[in-house]
C-alpha positions in Angstrom: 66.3 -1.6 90.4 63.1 -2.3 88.9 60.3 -0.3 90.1 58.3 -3.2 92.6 54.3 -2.3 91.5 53.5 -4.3 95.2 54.4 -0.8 96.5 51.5 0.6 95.0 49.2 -2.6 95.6 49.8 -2.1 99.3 49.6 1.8 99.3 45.8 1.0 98.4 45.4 -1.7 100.7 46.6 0.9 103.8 44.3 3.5 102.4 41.3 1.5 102.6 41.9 -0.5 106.0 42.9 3.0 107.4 42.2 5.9 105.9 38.7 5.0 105.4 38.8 2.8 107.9 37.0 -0.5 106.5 37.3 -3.9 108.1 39.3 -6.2 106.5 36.2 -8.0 105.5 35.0 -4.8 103.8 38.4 -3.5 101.8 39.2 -7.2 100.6 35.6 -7.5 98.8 36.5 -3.9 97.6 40.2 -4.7 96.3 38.3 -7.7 94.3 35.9 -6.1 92.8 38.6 -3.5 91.6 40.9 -6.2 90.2 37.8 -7.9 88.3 36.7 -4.1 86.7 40.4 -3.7 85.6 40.9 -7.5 84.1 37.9 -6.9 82.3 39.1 -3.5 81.0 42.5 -4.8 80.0 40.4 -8.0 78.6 38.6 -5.5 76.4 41.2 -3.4 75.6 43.7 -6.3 74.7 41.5 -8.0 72.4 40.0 -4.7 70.7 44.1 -3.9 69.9 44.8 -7.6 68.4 42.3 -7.1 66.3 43.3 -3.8 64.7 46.8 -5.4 65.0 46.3 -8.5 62.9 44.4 -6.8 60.3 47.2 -4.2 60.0 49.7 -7.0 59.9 47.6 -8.9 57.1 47.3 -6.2 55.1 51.1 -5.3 55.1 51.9 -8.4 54.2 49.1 -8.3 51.4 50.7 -4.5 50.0 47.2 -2.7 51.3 46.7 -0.1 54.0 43.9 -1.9 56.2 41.8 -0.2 58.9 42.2 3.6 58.0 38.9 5.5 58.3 38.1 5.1 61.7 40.2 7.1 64.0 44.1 7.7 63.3 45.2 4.8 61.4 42.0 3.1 62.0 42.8 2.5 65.6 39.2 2.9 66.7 37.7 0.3 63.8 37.7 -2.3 66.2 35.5 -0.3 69.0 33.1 0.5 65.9 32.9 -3.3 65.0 32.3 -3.9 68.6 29.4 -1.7 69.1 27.8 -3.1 65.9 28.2 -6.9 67.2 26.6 -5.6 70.7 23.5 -4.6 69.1 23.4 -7.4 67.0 20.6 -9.9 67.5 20.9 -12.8 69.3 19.1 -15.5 66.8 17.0 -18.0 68.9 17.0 -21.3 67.1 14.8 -24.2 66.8 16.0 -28.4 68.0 18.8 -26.6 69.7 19.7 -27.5 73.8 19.2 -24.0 74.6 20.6 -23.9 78.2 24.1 -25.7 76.4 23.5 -24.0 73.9 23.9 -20.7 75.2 26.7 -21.8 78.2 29.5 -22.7 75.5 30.7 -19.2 75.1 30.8 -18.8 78.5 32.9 -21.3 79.3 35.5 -20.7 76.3 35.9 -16.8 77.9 36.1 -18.5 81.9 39.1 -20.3 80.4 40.9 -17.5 79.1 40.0 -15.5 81.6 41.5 -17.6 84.7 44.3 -18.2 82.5 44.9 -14.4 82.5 44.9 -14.1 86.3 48.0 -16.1 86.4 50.3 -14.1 83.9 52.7 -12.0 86.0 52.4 -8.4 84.2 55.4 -6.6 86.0 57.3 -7.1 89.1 54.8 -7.2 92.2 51.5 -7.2 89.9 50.5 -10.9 89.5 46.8 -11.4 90.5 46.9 -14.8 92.0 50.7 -16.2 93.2 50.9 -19.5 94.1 53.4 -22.8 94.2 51.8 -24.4 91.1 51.3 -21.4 88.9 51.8 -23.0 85.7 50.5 -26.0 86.3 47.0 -23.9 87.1 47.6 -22.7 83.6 48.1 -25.6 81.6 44.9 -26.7 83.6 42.5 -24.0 83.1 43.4 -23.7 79.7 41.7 -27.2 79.5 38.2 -25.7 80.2 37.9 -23.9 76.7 37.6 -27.5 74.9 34.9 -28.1 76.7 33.1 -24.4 75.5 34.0 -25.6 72.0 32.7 -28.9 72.2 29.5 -27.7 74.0 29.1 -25.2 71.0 29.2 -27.4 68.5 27.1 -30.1 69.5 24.3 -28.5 70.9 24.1 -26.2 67.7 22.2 -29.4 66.4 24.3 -28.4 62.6 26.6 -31.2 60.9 29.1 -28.5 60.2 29.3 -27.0 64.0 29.6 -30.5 65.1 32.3 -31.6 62.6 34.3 -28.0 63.0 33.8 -28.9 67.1 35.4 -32.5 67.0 38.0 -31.3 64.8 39.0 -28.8 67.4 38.6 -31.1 70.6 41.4 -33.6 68.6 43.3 -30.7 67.8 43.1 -28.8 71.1 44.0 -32.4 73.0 46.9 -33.5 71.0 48.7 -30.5 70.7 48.1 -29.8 74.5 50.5 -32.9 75.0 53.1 -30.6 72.9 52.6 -27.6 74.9 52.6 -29.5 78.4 56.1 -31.0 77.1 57.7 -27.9 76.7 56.5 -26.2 79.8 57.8 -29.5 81.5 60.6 -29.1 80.0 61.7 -25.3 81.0 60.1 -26.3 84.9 62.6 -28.8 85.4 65.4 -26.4 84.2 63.7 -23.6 86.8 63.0 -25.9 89.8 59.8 -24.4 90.1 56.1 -23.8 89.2 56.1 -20.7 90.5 55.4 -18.3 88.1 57.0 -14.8 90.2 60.2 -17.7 90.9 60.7 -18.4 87.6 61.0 -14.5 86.5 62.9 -14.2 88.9 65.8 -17.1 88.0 66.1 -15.3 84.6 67.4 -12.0 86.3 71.0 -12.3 84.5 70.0 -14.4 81.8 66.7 -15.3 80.0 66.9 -18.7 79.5 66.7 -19.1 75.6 70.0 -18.4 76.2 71.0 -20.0 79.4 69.2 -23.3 78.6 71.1 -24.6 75.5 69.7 -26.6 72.9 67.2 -28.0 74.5 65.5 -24.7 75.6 65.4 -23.6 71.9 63.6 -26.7 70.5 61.2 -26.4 73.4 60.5 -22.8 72.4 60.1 -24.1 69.1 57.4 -26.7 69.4 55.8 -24.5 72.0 55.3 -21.9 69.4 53.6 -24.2 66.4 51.7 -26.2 69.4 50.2 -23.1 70.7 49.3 -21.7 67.3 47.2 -25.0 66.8 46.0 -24.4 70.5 44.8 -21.7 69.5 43.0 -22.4 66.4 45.0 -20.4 64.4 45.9 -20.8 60.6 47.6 -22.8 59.3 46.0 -25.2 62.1 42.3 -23.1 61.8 40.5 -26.7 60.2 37.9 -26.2 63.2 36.9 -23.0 61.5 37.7 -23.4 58.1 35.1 -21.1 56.1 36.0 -23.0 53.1 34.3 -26.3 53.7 32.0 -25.7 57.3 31.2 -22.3 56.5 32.2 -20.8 60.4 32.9 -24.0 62.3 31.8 -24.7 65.5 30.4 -21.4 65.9 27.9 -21.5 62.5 25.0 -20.3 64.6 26.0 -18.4 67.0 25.4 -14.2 66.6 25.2 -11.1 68.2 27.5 -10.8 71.4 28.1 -15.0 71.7 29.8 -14.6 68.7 31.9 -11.8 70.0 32.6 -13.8 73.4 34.1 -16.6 70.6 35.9 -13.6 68.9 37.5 -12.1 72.0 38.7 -15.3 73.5 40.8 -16.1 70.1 42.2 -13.3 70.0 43.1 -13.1 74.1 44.2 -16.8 73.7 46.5 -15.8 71.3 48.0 -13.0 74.0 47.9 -16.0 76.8 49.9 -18.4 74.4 52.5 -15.2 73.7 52.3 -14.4 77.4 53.3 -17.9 78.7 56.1 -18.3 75.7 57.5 -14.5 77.0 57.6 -15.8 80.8 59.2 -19.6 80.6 62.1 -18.4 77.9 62.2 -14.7 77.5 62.0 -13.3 81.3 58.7 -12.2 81.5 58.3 -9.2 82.8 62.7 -9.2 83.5 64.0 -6.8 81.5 66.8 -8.1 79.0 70.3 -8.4 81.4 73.3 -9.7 80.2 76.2 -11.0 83.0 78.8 -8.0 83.3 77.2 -5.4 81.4 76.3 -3.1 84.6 75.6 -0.4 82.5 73.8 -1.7 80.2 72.1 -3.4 82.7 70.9 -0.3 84.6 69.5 1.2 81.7 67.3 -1.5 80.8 65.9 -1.1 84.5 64.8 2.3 83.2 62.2 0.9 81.0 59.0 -0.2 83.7 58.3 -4.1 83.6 54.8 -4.0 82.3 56.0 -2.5 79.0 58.8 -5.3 79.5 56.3 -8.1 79.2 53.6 -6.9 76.9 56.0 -5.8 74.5 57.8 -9.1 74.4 54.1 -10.7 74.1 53.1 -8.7 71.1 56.1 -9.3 69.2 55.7 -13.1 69.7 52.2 -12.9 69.0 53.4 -11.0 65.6 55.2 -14.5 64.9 52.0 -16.4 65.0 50.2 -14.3 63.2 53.2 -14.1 60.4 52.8 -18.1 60.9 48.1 -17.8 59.7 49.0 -15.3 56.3 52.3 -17.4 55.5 51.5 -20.8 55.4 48.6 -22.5 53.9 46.0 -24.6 55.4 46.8 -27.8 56.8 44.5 -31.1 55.9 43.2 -32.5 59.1 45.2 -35.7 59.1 48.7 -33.7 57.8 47.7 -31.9 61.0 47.5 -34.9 63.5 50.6 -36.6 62.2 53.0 -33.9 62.9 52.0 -33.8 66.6 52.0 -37.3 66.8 54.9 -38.6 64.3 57.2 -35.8 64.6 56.6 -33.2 67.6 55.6 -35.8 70.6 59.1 -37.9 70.0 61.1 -34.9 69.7 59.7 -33.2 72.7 60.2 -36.7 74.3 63.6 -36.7 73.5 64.1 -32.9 74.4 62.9 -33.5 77.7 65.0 -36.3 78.4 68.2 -34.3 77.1 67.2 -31.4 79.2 67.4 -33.5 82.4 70.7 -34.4 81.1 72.0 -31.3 80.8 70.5 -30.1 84.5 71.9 -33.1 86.1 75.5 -32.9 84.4 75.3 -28.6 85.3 76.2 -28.1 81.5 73.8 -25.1 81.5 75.1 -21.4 82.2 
């Protein structure tokens, strides 16, 4: 059996109801205020590791060593290039909307930050659980647009405007791809439920046990949340070559970093989601009539279970940014809407197919 973390979630709950005998009232405030110091924590911690991560990756794939002074194999680079950004100053421009202007980044970390709340990290340690889990995902992912598109107008720049429209007709279309592919693994669950659909993958993840279809979703789900994400080759919002930043030109100092941190976690959310509609999430990897086999894996706890399987799919999109050059913006429009919106169409429809004729495993 896996080990159920809701053990240890209500052992805490007991303790401070009665052992230090709070009212209800009292140890519910407490128990939220100790889930909001941790996601932030794990927020910080996450994001400081992708960093080091991607530049080590990049600089394999380039034959260098990367980050190697700072700490053992530079693991503590990223916490000295955080300090430096902290203490940076925050420029205050002229003919800027100040209040807007200063809300954007905000709003782009609110977005992967409610997003985050959802992801169930092991078995019995999801923060919020509730009937339309994913759909409160592909929602709240929404809100970051809007940080973007804040950023870049009220920047009162030609290039932080263009680099902000680019991204609001990326971010749009390709959420039509992403929503497809979700759409099209919920129908093969039954559910929304995010704990449910972990759960229906116990003897089989279902890359495996959804057939064709399931692949091709995971497929487009992967290139649609790398352009999501405004990662290369899909980074024309940012690209340094022709807007100099992008939308976030003018921004310094910690606003910058809030832009910084939210790629980087929205590139952990995108892994995250892919890991827990087609590889199990947090299930470790069972297979029907291997008991031994099976028990083993149970050994392994199921938050190493799910972040591991999120790195190594974020290790595919960030393969995807130092492998493939830069897309123009129109190349980048017309595969969503010429070639991945009919195929997911048509995915979606033979998924049904295959539920309603029970040719699935």
């Amino acid at each position: 059996m896996v080990f159920d973390f809701s053990l240890l979630t209500e052992w805490i709950d007991n303790f401070l109801e009665r052992t230090c005998g709070m009212p209800e009232w009292l140890s519910t405030t407490v128990e939220c205020v100790l889930i909001g110091v941790v996601l932030l924590l794990l927020y910080s911690v996450l994001a400081l590791f992708y960093i080091w991560f991607e530049r080590k990756v990049c600089a394999a794939f380039q034959c260098r060593l990367g980050p190697n002074r700072v700490g053992p194999f530079g693991l503590l680079q990223s916490i000295a290039d955080m300090f430096k950004i902290l203490i940076k100053e925050l420029i205050s421009l002229n003919n800027v909307d100040k209040f807007l202007f200063a809300l954007a980044p905000y709003l782009v970390i609110l977005a992967s930050m409610l997003a985050f709340a959802v992801l169930p990290w092991g078995k019995g340690l999801q923060i919020i659980n509730f009937n339309i889990g994913i759909f409160f995902l592909i929602a709240v992912s929404s809100i970051g647009v809007l940080g973007i598109l804040l950023a870049g107008w009220s920047s009162n720049n030609k290039f932080t405007l263009i680099g902000a429209m680019r991204s609001g007709a990326q971010m749009v279309s390709y959420e039509l791809s992403i929503g497809l592919s979700v759409l099209t693994m919920v129908a093969f669950a039954g559910t929304m439920n995010v704990v449910e659909l972990v759960e229906k993958q116990d003897h089989l993840w279902f890359i495996f046990s959804g057939h064709i279809p399931a692949i091709i979703a995971f497929i487009i789900y992967m290139i649609a949340g790398t352009a999501e994400t405004n990662r290369g080759p899909f980074d024309l919002p940012e690209a340094e070559s022709e807007l100099t930043a992008g939308y976030h030109t003018e921004y310094s100092g910690i606003h910058f970093g809030f832009f910084y941190l939210a790629e980087y976690l929205n590139l952990f959310i995108v892994s995250g989601v892919a890991t827990l509609l087609f590889f199990g999430g947090w299930m470790p990897l069972h297979f029907p009539g291997w008991d031994g086999f099976n028990e083993i894996m149970n050994y392994i706890p199921s938050v190493v279970w799910f972040i591991g399987k999120a790195i190594a799919l974020s290790f595919i999109i960030i393969w995807f940014k130092w492998t493939f050059p830069r897309l123009r913006i129109d190349q980048m429009l017309s595969l969503e809407w010429k070639y991945l919106l009919p195929i997911n169409l048509f995915n979606l429809v033979l998924m049904v197919l295959i539920i309603v004729y029970e040719l699935h495993f």
